[in-house]
Structure formats: C-alpha cells, structure tokens
Backbone bond lengths (Angstrom), bond angles and torsions (degrees), N, CA, C in turn:
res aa  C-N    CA-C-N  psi(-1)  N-CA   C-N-CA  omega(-1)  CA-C   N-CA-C  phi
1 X - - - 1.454 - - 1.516 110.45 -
2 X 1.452 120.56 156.03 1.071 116.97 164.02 1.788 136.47 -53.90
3 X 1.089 117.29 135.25 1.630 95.91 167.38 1.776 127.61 -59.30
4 X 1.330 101.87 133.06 1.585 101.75 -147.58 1.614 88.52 -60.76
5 X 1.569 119.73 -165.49 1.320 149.71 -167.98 1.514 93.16 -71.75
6 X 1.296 134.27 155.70 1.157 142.01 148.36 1.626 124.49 -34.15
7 X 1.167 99.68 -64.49 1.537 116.74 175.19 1.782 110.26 -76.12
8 X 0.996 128.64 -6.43 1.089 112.63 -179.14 2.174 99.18 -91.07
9 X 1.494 105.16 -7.89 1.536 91.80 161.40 1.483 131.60 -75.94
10 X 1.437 99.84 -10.92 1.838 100.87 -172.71 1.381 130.32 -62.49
11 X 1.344 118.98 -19.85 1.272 137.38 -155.95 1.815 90.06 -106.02
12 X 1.761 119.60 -58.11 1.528 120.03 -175.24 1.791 112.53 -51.67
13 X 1.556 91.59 -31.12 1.151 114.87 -174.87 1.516 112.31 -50.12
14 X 1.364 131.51 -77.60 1.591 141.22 128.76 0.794 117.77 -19.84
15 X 1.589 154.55 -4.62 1.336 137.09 177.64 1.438 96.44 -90.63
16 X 1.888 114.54 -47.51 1.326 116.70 -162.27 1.680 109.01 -60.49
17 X 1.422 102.96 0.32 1.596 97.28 -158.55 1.867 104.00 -103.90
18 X 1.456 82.42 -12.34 1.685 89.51 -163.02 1.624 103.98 -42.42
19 X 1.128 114.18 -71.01 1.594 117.11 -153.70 2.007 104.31 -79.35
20 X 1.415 120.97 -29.17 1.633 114.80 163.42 1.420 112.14 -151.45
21 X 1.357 113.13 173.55 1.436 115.08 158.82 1.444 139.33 -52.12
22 X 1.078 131.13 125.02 1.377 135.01 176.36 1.630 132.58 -89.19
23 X 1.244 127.85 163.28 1.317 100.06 165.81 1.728 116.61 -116.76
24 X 1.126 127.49 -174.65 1.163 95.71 -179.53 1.127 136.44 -69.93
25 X 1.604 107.75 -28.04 1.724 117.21 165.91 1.832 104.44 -38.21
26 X 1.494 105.99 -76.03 1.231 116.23 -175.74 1.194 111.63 -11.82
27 X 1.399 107.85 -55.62 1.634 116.89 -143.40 1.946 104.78 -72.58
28 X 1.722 84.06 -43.88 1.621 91.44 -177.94 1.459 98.43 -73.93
29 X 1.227 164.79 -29.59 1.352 142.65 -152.52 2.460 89.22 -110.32
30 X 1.287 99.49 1.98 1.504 101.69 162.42 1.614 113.67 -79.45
31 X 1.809 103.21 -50.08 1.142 108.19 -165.68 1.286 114.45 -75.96
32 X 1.981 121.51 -27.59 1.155 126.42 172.75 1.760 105.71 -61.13
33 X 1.241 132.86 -59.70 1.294 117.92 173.10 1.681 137.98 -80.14
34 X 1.432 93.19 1.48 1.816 102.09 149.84 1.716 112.30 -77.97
35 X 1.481 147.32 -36.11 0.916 141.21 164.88 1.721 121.60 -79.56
36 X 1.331 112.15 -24.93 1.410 98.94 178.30 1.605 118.66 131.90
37 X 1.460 90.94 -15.47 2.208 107.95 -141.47 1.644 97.84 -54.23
38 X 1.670 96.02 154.68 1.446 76.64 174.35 1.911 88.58 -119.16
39 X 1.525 96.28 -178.22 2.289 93.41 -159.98 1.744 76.88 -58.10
40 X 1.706 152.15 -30.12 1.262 116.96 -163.25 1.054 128.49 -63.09
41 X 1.854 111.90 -34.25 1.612 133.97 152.91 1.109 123.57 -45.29
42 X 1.551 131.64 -31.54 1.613 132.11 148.83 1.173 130.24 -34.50
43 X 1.627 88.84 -55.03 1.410 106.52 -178.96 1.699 141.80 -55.26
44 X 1.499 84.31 -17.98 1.764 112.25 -173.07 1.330 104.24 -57.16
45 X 1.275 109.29 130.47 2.039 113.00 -178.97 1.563 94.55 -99.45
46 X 1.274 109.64 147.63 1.688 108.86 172.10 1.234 91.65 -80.00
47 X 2.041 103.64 177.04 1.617 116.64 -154.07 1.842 110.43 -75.79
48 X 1.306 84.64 -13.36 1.532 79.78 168.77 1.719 121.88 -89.55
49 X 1.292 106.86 -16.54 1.580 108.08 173.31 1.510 103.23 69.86
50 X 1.425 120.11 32.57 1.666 122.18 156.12 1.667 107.71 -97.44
51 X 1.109 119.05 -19.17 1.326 121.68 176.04 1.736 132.58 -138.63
52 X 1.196 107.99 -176.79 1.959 95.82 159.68 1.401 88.32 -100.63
53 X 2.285 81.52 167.82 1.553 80.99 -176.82 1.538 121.90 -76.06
54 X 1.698 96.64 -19.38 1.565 116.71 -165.99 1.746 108.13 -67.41
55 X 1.262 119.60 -43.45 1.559 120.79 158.34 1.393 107.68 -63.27
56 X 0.819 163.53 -38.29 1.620 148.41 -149.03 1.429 99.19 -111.45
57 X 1.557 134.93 -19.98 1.429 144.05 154.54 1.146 95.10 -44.58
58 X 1.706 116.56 -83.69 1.878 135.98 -173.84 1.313 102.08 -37.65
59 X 1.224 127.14 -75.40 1.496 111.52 168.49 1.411 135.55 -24.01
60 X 1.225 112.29 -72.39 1.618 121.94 179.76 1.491 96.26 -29.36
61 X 1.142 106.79 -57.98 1.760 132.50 -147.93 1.673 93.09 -48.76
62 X 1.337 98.90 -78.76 1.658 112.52 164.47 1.442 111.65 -13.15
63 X 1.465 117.69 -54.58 1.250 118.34 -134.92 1.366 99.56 -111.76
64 X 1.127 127.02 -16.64 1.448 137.18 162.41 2.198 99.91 -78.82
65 X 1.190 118.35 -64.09 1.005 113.98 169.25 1.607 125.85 -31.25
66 X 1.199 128.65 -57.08 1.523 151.63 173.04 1.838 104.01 -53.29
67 X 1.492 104.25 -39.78 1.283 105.83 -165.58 1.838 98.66 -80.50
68 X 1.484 124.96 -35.76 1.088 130.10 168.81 1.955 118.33 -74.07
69 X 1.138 89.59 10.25 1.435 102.20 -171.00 1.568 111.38 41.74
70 X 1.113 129.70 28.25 1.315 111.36 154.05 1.639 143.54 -86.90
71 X 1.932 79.90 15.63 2.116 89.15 163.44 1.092 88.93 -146.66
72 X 1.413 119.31 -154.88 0.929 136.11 -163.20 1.698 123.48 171.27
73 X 1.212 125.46 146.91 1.321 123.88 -155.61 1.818 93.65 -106.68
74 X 1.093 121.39 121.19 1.790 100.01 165.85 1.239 103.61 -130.23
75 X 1.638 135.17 28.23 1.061 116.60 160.25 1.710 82.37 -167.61
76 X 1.263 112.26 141.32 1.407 116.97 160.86 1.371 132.82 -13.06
77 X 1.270 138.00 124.52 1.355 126.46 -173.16 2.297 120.97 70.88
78 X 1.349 98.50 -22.51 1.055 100.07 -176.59 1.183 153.39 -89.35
79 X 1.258 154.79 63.25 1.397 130.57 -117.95 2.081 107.85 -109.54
80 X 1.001 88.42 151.32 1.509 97.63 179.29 1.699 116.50 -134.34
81 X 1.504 123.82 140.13 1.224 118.83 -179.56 1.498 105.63 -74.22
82 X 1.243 123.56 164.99 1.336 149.20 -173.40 1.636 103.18 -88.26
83 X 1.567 134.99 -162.95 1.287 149.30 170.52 1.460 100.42 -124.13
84 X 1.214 120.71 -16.47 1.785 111.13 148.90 1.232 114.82 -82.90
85 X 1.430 145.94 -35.08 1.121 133.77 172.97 1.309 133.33 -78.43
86 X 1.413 115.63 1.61 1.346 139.58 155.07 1.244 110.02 -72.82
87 X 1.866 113.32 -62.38 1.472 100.16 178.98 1.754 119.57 -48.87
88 X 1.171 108.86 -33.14 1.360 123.17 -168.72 1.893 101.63 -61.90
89 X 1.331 101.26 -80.47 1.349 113.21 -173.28 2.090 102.61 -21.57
90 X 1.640 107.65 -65.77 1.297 133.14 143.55 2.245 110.26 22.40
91 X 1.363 82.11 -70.80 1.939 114.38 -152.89 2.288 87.83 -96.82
92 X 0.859 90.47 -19.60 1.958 89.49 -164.27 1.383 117.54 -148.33
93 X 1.355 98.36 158.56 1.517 113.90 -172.87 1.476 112.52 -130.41
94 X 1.020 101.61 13.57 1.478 108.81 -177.03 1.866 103.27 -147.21
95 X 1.143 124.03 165.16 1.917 147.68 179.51 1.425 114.60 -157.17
96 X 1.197 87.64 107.29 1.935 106.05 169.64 1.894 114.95 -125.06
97 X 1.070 106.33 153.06 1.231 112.04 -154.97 1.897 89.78 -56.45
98 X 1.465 110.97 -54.05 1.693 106.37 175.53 1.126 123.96 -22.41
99 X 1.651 115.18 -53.63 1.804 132.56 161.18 1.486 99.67 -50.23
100 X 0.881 147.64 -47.86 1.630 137.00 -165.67 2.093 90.91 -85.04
101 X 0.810 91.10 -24.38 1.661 76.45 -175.44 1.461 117.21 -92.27
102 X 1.350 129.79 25.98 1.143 156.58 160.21 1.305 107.77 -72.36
103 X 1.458 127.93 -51.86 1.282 129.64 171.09 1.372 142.74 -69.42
104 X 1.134 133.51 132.77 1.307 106.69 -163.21 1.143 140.86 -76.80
105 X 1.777 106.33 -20.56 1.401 136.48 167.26 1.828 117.05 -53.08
106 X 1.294 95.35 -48.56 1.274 95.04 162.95 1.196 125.84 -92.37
107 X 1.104 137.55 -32.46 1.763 117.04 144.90 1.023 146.32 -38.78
108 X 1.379 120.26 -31.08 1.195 136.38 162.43 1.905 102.36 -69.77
109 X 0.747 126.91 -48.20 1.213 129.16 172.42 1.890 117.02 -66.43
110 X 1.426 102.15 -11.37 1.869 102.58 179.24 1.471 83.33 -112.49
111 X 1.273 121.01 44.17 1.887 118.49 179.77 1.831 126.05 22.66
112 X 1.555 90.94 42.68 1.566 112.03 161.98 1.437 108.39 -85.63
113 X 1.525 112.65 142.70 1.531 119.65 178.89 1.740 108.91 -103.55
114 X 1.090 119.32 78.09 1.600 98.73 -170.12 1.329 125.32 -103.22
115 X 1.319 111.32 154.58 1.791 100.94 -173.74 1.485 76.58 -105.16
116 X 1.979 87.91 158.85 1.400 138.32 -169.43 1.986 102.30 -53.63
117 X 1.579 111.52 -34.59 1.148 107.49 177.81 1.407 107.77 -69.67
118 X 1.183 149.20 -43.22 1.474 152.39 -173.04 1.648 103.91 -59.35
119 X 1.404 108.62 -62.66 1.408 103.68 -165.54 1.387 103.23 -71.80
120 X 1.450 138.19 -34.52 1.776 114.64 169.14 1.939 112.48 -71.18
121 X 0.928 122.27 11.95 1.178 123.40 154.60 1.536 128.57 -87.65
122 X 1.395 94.47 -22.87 1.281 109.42 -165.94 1.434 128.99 63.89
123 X 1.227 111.85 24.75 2.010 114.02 -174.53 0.941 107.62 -115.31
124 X 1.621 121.28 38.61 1.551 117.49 158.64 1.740 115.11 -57.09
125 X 1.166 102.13 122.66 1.584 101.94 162.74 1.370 131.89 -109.40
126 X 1.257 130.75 162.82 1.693 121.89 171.55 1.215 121.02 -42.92
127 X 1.278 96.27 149.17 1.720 96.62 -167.79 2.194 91.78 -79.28
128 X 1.388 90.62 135.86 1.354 59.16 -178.04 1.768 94.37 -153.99
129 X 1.831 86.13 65.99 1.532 130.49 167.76 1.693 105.64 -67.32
130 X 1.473 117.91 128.63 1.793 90.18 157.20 1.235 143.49 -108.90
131 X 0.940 101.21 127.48 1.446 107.01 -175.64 1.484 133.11 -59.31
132 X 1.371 129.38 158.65 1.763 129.66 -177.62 1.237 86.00 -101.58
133 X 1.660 118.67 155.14 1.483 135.46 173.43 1.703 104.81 -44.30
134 X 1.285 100.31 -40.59 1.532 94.99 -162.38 1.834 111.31 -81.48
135 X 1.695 110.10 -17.18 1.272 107.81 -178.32 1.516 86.23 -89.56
136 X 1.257 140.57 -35.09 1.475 135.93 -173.47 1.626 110.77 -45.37
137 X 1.899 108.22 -44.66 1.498 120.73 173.13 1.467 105.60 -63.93
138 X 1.272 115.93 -51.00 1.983 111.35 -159.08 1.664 85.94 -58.22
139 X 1.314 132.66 -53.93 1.074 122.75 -133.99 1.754 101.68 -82.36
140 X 1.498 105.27 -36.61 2.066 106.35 168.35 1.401 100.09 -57.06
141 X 1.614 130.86 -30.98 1.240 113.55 -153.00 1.555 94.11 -79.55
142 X 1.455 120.21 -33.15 1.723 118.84 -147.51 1.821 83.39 -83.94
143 X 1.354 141.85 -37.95 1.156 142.04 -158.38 1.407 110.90 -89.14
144 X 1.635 125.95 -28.37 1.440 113.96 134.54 2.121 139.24 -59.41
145 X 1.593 94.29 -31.85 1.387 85.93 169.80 1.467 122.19 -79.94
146 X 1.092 113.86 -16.18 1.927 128.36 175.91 2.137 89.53 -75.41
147 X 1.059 118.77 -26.62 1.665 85.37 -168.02 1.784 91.30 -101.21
148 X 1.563 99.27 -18.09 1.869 78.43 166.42 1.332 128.19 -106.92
149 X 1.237 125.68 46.15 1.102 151.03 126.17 1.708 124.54 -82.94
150 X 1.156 106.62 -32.11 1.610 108.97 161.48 1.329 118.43 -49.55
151 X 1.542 105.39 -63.17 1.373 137.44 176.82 1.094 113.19 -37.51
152 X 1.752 124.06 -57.25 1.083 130.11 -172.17 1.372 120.35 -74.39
153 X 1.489 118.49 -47.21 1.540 120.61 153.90 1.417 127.75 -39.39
154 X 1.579 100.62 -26.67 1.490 95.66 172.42 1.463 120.68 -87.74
155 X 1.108 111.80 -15.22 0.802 128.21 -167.76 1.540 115.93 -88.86
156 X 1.389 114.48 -30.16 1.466 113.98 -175.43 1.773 106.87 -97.54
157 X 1.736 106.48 1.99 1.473 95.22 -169.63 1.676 80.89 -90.44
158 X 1.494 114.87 -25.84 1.647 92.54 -169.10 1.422 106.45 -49.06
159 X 1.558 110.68 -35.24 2.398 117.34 -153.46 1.408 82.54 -49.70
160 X 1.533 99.24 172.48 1.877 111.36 157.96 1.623 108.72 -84.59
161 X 1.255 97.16 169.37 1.794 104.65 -174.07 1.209 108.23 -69.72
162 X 1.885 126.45 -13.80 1.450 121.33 163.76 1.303 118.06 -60.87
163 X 1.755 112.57 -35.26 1.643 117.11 -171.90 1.001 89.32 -78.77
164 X 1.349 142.51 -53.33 1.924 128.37 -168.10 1.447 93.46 -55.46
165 X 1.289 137.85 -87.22 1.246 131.09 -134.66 1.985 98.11 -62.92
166 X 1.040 134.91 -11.08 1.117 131.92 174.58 1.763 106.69 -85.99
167 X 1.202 111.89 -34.29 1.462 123.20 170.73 1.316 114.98 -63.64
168 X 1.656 115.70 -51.99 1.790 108.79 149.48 1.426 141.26 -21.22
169 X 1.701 85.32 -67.18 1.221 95.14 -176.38 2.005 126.05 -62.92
170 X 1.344 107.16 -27.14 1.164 132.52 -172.71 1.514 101.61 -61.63
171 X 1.917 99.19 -72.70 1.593 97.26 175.75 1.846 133.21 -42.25
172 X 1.669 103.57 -34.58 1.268 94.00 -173.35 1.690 105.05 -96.24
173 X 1.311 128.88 -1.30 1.509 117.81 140.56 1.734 123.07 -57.76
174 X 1.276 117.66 -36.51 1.629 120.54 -166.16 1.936 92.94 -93.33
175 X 1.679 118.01 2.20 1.116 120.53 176.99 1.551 90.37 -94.17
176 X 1.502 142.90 -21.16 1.680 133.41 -176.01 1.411 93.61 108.74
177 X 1.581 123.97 6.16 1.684 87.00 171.98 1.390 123.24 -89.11
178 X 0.888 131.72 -178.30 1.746 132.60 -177.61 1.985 99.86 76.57
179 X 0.940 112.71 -36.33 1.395 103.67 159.09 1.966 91.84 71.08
180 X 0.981 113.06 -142.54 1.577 126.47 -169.88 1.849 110.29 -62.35
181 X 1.311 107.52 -23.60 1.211 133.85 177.99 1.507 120.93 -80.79
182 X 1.350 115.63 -38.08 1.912 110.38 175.87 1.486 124.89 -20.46
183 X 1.315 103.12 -40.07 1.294 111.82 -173.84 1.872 113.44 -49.72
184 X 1.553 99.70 -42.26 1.507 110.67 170.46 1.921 122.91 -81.65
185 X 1.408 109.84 2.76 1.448 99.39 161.38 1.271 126.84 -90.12
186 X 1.030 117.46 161.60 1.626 126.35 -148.97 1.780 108.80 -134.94
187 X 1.466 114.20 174.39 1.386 113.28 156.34 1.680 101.65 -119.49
188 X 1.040 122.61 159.24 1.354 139.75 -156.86 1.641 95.61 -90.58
189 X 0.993 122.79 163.97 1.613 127.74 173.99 1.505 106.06 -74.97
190 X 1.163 117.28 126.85 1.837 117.91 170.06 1.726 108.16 -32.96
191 X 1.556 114.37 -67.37 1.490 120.65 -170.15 1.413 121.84 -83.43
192 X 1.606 118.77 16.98 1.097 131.89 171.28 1.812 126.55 -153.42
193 X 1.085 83.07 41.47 2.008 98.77 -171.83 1.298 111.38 -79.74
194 X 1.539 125.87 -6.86 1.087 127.16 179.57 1.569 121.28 28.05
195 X 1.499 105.20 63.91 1.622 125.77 -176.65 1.541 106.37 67.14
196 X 1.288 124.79 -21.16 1.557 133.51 170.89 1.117 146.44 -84.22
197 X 1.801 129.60 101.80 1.458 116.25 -139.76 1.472 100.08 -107.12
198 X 1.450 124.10 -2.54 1.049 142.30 174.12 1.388 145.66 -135.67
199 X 1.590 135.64 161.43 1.897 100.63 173.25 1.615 81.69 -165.02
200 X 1.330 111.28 137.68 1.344 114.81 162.55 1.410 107.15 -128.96
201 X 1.099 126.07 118.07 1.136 124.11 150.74 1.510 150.37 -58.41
202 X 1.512 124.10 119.56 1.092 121.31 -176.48 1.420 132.24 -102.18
203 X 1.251 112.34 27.34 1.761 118.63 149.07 1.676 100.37 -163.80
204 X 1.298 82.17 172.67 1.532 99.12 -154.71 2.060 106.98 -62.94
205 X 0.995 121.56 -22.15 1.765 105.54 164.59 1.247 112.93 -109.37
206 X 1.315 133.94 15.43 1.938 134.29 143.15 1.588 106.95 95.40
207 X 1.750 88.84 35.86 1.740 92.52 -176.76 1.346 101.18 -68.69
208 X 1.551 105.20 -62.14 1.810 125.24 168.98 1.228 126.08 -71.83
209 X 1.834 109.35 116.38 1.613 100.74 -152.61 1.626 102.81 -146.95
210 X 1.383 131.05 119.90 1.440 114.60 157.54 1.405 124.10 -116.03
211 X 1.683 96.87 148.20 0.764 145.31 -150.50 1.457 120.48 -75.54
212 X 1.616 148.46 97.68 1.399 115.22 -144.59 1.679 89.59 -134.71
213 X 1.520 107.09 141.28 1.928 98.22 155.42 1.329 73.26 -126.87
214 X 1.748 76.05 166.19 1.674 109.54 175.36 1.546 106.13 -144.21
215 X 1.728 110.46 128.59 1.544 111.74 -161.01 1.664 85.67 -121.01
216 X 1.573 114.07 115.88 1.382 104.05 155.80 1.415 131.69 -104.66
217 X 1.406 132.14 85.82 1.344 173.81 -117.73 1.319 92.78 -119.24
218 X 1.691 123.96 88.27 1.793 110.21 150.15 1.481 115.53 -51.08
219 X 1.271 116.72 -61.78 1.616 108.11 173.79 1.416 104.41 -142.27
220 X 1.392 116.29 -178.76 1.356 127.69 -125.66 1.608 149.65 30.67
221 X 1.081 114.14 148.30 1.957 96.14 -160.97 1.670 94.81 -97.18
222 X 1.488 106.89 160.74 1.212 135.17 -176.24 1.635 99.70 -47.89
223 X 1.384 117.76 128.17 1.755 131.15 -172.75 1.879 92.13 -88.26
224 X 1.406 85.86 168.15 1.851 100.86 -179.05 1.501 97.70 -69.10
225 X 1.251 117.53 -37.31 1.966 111.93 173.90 1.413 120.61 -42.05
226 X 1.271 103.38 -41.25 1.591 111.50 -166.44 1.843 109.00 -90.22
227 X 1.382 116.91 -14.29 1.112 115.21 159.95 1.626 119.69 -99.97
228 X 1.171 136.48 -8.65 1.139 151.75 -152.27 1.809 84.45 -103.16
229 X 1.520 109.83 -57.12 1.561 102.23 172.22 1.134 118.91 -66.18
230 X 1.320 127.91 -22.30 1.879 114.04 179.00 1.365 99.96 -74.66
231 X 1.603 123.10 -55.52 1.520 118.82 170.82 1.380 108.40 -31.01
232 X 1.492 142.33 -47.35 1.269 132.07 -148.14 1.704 104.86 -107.59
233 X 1.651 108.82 -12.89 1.482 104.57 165.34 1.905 107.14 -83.26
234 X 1.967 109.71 -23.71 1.075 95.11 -172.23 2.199 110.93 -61.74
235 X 1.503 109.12 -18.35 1.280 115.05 -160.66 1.929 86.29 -80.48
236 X 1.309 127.35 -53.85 1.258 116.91 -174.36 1.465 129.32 -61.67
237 X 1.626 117.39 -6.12 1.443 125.46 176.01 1.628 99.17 -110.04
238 X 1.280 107.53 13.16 2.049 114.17 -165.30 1.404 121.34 8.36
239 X 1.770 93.48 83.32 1.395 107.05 -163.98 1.690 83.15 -119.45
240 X 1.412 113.53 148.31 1.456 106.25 159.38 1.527 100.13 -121.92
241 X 1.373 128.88 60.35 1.855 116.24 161.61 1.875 97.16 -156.72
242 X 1.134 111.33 100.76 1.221 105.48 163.35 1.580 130.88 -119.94
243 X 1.181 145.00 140.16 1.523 143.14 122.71 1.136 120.06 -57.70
244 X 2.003 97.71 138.63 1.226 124.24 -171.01 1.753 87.74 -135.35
245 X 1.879 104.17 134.40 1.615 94.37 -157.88 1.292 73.43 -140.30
246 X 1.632 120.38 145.75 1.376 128.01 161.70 1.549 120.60 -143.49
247 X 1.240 116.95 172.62 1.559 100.63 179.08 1.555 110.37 -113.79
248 X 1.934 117.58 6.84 1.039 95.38 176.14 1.394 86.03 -134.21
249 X 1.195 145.27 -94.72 1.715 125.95 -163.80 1.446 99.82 -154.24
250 X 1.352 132.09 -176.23 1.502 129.78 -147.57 2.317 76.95 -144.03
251 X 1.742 104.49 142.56 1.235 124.40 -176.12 1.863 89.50 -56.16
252 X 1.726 98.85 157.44 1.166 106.44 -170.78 1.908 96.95 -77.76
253 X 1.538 111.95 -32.93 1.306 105.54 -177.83 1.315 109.80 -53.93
254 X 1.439 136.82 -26.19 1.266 141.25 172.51 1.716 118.28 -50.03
255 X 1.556 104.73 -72.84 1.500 95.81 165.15 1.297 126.34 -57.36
256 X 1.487 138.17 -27.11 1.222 166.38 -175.10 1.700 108.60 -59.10
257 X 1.375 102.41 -61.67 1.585 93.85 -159.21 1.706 100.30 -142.44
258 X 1.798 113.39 -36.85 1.676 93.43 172.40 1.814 112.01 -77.94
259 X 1.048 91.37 -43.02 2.148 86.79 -169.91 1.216 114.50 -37.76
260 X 1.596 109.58 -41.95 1.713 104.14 -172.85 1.596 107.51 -75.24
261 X 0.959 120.67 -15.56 1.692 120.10 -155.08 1.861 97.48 -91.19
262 X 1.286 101.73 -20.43 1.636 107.51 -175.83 1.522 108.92 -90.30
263 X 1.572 104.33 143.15 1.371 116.09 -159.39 1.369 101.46 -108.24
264 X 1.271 118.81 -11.20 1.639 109.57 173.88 1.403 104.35 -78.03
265 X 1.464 107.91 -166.33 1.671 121.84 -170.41 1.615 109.45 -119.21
266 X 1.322 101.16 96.15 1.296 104.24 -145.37 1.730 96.22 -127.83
267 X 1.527 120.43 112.35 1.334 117.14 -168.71 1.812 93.48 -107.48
268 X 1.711 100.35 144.16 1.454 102.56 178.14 1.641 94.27 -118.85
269 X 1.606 134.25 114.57 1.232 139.19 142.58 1.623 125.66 -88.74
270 X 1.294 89.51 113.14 1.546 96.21 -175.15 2.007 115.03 -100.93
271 X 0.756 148.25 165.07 0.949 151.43 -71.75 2.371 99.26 -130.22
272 X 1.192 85.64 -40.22 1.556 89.93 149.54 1.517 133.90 -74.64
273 X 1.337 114.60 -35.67 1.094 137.03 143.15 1.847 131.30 -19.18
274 X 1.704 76.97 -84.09 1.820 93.80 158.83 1.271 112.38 -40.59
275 X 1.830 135.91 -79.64 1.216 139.45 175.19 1.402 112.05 -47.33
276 X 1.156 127.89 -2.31 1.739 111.82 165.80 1.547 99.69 -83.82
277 X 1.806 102.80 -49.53 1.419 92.10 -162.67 1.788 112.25 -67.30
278 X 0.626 95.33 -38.50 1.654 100.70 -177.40 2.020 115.36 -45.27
279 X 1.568 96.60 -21.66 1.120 117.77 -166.40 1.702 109.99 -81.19
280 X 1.843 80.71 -52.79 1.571 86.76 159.95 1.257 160.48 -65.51
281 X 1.939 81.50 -28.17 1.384 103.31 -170.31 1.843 114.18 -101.91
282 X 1.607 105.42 9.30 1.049 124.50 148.11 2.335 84.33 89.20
283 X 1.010 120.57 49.25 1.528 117.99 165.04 1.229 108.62 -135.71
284 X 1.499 113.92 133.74 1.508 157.44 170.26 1.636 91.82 85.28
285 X 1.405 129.61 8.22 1.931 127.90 178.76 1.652 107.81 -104.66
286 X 1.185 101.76 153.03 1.187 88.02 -179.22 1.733 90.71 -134.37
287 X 1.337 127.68 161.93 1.527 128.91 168.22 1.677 114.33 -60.80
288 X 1.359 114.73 118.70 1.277 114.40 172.21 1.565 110.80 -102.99
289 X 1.471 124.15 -17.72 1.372 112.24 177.57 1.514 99.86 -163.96
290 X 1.360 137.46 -161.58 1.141 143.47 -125.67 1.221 115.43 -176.15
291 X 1.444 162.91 59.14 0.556 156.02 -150.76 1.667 115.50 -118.90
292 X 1.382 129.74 105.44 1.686 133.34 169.74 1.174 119.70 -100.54
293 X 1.399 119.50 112.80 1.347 124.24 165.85 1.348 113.80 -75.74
294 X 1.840 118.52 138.17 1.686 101.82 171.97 1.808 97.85 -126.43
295 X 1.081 107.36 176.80 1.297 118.02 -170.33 1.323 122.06 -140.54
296 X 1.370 138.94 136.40 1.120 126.18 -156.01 1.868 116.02 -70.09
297 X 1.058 130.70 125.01 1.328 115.99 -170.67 1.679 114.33 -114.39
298 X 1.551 97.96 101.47 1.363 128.17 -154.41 1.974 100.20 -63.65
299 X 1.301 98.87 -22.31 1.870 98.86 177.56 1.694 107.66 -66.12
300 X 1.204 100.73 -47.99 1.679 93.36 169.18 1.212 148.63 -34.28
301 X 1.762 109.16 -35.96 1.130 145.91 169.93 1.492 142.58 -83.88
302 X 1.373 91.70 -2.48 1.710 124.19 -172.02 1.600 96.30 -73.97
303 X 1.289 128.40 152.21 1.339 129.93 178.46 1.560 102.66 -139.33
C-alpha cells in the first residue's frame, strides 16, 4: 500500500502514547504495524530523494505535535504525551491540521496572527491566504529552520556540559575568532576553570584574549550571580572581551540594568541565538538538500 497521507499520522501518533512513553524506534515499528506497511513501503524515498517518506512523515508528526504542545520530548529519543493531549485524545477520534490550529502555540508557529477572541472560541481556521511560489518557499524554508533549531537545543541540553563547552568553543573558532591563532585556544579544566570555560587567544603571546562561559541550562535562564561572576573572573584574568553563551536565556535584570553598566565587551548569546549560529556556521548540521532559484536575467537580452 501506499504510505498513508501525512496527516492521517497525527491522531495514530497520540494513541501510541496514550497509556506510556515510547521511544522513537517503538513508535515507528507501532506506526508501521498500525498502518499495515510492508519494509517496500519503508522503503519509499520522498520526491526529493533526501529521505524516506515513512521517516520524514514520523518526523513532521513529532514536530507539529511538540509545536501544539501535545507531547513532548524529556529525554532524547523519547516521547511522552502532554495533559493537553490527553484532554484532547479524551474529546476526539480524529487530528487535522485545522484541530492543531486552534491553538495558539501552534499557530503562531504555522505564521497565523490571531486575536485572543478567535482562539477562546476556538474557530481558528487555515490560513487560507495565497501565496506566490516564492512566498510558498520562504515560508517551508523558515518552518524547517524553526524545528531545527528546536532539535538542536534539544539536543545539546541532552550532551554533558564538557560536550557544550567544547561545542562553544568550536563554533566561535568556525565563527573567525582566534584568527591565525585558533590553533592555541583551549577549554579550561572542569575542576579548575576559575569561572572560565573557555579562552582563545588573539595574538601570538596571549596578551589579547576572550574570555568564554558556557551554561547548559534545561530550564531556567542564567541569574545576575552567574554573570556578575564571569564579569568578576573577566577582571581577575584582566581581559576586556568576553562571551557569555547559553542554551536557554539570561534574567531580564541582566539585559535591563547589569549589561549596560559594564564597560568591557561582553557578548550574551542565548539559546535561539546559539541554534542560528550553529546553523550558519555549519556545526552539529549537516546539508540535506540544495535548493537554487534562477531568475530570468533581462540584461542578457537587451539588443
């Protein structure tokens, strides 16, 4: 048989979850024998031939699910239903993307603008604006880079704080700092970092030097203590250029009232941030496809 519709996984998807957690294997060798598939139906590559269709279905699924918060990831590989997706499962027997667009989390995330009266009514509908080929592309492109940035945050709070701070350090070398010098930055010893999880040097005897921590934070954002001490280790190594890198966000009193008052050069990337650059700067991603737009170029044609 064919691999079913996209949307017809959202609903099997939640059922498997109802009564415990799964892993992802689980889930796919659930969903392969809730539909039927046989390994030739596995086998199916979507039309672009970067993937199968049956993984890149499971995915979406996930990732539309997560975005409506009705699961949730709490450990690598694992998925668990939510206490909205219970109520949900609860009220219905069926999931269509319309049902996910009821919420606001995920509307806001399918780049719906909704006022507060719609969503307690619940009659959000598809946007069903039309689009030009080329806003049809920006808009797949921005809704794949928003879930791999999800991905990746989730992904780096699982590493240990040795793999982040080495993951730091990596990105802001493949960002050009250290210049001719990278070769000599380092990560600091775990039991002797003296508030410092990083150091690259920028000329060759380590006069010019920045300064880096890296906090990997499942939840809550970095307190004024924890920046107030890198400021005060940056004064005991008398460095004036540091990074401050996190994966979830820095206290509002931070942007608010210490950042401006400090006279060193002191960059704070927080955790969306991080996953752009990493994105850009080509670490822990790898190229899955290719895509060139061309355009007609009317100078050519001039006589």
């Amino acid at each position: 048989m064919a691999i079913p519709k996209f949307e017809d996984f959202l609903y099997p998807f939640m059922t498997i979850l109802k009564d415990k957690d799964v892993t992802k294997k689980e889930m796919k060798d659930a969903l392969i024998k809730h539909f039927g598939l046989t390994n030739e139906d596995c086998e199916v590559m979507t039309k672009g031939g970067s993937a199968f269709q049956l993984d890149d279905r499971i995915g979406w699924s996930r990732q539309w699910l997560r975005r409506a918060l009705f699961i949730e990831v709490p450990k690598r590989g694992i998925y668990h239903i939510t206490h909205r997706g219970k109520e949900y499962l609860e009220k219905h027997n069926d999931l269509r993307e319309e049902d996910l667009l009821n919420y606001p989390e995920f509307a806001e995330y399918s780049g719906l603008k909704l006022s507060a009266k719609k969503v307690q009514k619940g009659n959000v509908q598809p946007n069903n604006e039309v689009l030009t080929p080329t806003e049809m592309f920006d808009t797949a492109y921005k809704s794949i880079h928003n879930d791999l940035v999800a991905d990746l945050l989730q992904k780096v709070k699982d590493m240990s704080p040795a793999f982040f701070e080495r993951l730091v350090l990596d990105l802001l070398l493949k960002m050009g700092y250290g210049g001719a010098h990278k070769d000599k930055a380092y990560v600091t010893p775990l039991s002797h970092d003296l508030g410092i999880d990083a150091v690259i040097p920028e000329d060759a005897l380590g006069l010019d030097k920045i300064l880096i921590q890296a906090k990997r934070y499942s939840t809550g954002n970095v307190g004024t203590v924890e920046f107030q001490g890198f400021i005060g280790a940056m004064d005991t190594q008398k460095a004036s250029k540091g990074v401050f890198i996190t994966t979830s966000d820095f206290a509002s009193k931070i942007y608010k009232e210490l950042y401006p008052s400090i006279s060193k050069k002191v960059v704070l990337i927080n955790g969306h941030q991080l996953a752009d650059y990493m994105i850009e700067y080509g670490v822990g991603v790898s190229v899955s496809n290719t895509f060139i737009i061309k355009t007609l170029d009317n100078d050519y044609f001039e006589e």
